[in-house]
Each structure stands twice: as C-alpha cells, then as structure tokens.
N, C-alpha and C positions, 0 to 999 in steps of 0.2 A: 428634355427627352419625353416622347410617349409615354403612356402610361399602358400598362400590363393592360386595360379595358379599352384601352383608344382602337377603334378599327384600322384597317391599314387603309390608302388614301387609294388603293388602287387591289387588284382581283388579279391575280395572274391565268395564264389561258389552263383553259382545260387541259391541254397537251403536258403541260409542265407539273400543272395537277394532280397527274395520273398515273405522272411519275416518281409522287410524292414529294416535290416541291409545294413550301406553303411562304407564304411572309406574315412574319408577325412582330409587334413593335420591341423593339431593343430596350434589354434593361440594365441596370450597373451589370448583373450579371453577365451580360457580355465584355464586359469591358477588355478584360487580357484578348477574347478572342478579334475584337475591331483592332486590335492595335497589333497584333497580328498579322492582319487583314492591312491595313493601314502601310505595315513595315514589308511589303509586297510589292508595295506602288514605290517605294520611295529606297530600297538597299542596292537596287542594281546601280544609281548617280553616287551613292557613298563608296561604291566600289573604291576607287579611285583616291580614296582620302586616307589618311596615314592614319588615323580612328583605328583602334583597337577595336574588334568584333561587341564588346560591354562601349565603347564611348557613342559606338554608331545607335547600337539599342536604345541608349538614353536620349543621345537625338532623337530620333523616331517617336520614341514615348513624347518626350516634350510638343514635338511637330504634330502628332496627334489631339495630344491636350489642348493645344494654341488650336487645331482644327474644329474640335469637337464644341470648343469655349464660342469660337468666331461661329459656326451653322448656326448654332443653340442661341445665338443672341441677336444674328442679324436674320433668320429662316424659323425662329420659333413657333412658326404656325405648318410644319413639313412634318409630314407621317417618314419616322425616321423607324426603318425596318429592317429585321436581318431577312433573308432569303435562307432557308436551308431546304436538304434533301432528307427526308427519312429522320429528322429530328437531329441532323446533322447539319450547323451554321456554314454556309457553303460564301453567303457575301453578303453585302449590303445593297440594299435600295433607299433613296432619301429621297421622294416627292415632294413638292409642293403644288398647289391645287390654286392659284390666282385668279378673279376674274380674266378671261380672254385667253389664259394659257396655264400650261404646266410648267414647272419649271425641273429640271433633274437638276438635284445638288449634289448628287453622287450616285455612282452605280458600279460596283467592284465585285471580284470573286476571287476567290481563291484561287491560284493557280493551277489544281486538279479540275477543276470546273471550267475555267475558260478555256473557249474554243470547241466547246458541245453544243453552241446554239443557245444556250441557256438567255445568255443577257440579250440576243437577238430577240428571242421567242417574246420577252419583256416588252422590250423596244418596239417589235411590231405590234403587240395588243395596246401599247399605252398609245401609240399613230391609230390604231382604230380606235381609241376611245376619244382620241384627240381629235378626230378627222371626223365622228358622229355629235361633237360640241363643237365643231367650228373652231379649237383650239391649238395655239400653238402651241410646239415644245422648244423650251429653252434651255442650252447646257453651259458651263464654262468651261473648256478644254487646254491643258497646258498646251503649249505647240511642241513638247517635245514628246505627250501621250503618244504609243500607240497605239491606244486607241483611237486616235484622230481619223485615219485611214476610214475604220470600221463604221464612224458617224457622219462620214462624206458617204460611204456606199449605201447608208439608209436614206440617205435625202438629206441630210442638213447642211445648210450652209452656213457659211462664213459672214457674219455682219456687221462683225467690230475685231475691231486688233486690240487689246488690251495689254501690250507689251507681251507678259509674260503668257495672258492665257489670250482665249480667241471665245469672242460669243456665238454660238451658233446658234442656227434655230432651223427646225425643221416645221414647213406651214400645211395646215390642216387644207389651205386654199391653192394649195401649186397643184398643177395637172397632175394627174396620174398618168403613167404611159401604159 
C-alpha cells in the first residue's frame, strides 16, 4: 500500500477539482470502505447462490483479501488511491506508471457516483496525459464487466483473450478523428 506521503501517480482535471474531487493514497483505514467498494463489483453474480446474505459478505471479504494480497505483490510499484468527493470516499483508482505506458489495475465507484462522468472525466485526462508521453493505457477487463461497453466507446481495444478477462489497450498513437 501507499504510504500517507506517497503523491498520487496521477492529477485529476480541474473540472473534477472544482468539484471537490481529490485522490489520495489509501490507508488500512480504508479498508471496511474498499471492500465495500469491492462487494459492489461482485454481489449482483452471488445473486443467484443459495449463500445466506453473512456467507456471501465473507466471500466478498475473502475475494477482496485474495485481490488486494495478488495487486500488492505482483503491481507494488502502482499509486493505489481512493477518489473521494468533499472528504467523502466515492472509489478507487490504482495506476501504475511503466516505461512506454500506464497500466489501470482498477478504477470503481461507488454506485451513487457512477454514471456522473466522474470515471470518464479520469479516463480522458489520464488519454491526454497518455497521448502527450507517447504512452499507452492498459486495462484487464472481465468480459462479463459492464463496463466493458464504456472502454470500447473511449477507444480501447481488445488485444488478447485471456479466457476470463480481455486485455485492452487504448494507444496514445491511433488517429484521432
């Protein structure tokens, strides 16, 4: 994890700014709120399992753990940040910074937050910062995300099948139209 002095790897636009959106790097004391966050992306596939509303939470918690264990030890060089509004944790952002490109290892919101533009507003300042370094962005997207759709309509494509997820990359060098 960051540490409380680590900068974040990236500057959010001024528009989000203004709005009093800031990012700053995550500490234990986030933790109930990421897994949270975390049990967002993942309770609408538990639907459907005969899990007691407590058996599914402990899943979640575990699959979180197992998440946060795997970033932290294979992306330990990534400005791992929560996003909030008004000193209010609204979501996560987890960059990492490589020679030749960016990589996103996560980008989530809270479900009052998504669909304001918020994680767009992101996504296009990290493409201009990406596109004035000559840099690509790389994401790994389950194919059953919905957000899948959302990171075809910014530009990225599709470059590997990875069974379960898909590698995308959106390039700092494709035409602009």
């Amino acid at each position: 994890m960051t540490s409380d002095k680590a900068p974040s790897a990236f500057v959010l636009p001024a528009a989000l700014l203004s709005e009093g959106y800031r990012l700053r790097p995550e500490t234990e004391d986030d933790t109930v709120f990421l897994i949270q966050l975390y049990a967002t992306t993942r309770m609408a596939e538990l639907e459907p399992t005969p899990w007691t509303a407590d058996q599914k939470w402990a899943f979640v918690a575990q699959q979180f753990e197992l998440q946060r264990l795997h970033y932290r030890t294979h992306y330990a060089d990534t400005a791992f940040d929560v996003i909030e509004q008004n000193g209010i944790p609204a979501g996560r952002f987890y960059l990492q910074e490589v020679a030749g490109q960016f990589r996103i290892i996560d980008i989530v919101l809270m479900p009052e937050w998504r669909g304001k533009g918020v994680g767009t507003a992101i996504l296009e300042a990290l493409m201009d910062r990406a596109r004035a370094a000559g840099k690509d962005i790389d994401i790994f997207v389950e194919k059953f995300n919905p957000a899948l759709d959302w990171y075809r309509r910014l530009g990225f494509k599709e470059f590997e099948d990875m069974e379960v997820y898909l590698e995308m990359r959106w390039s700092a060098h494709a035409s602009v139209d």
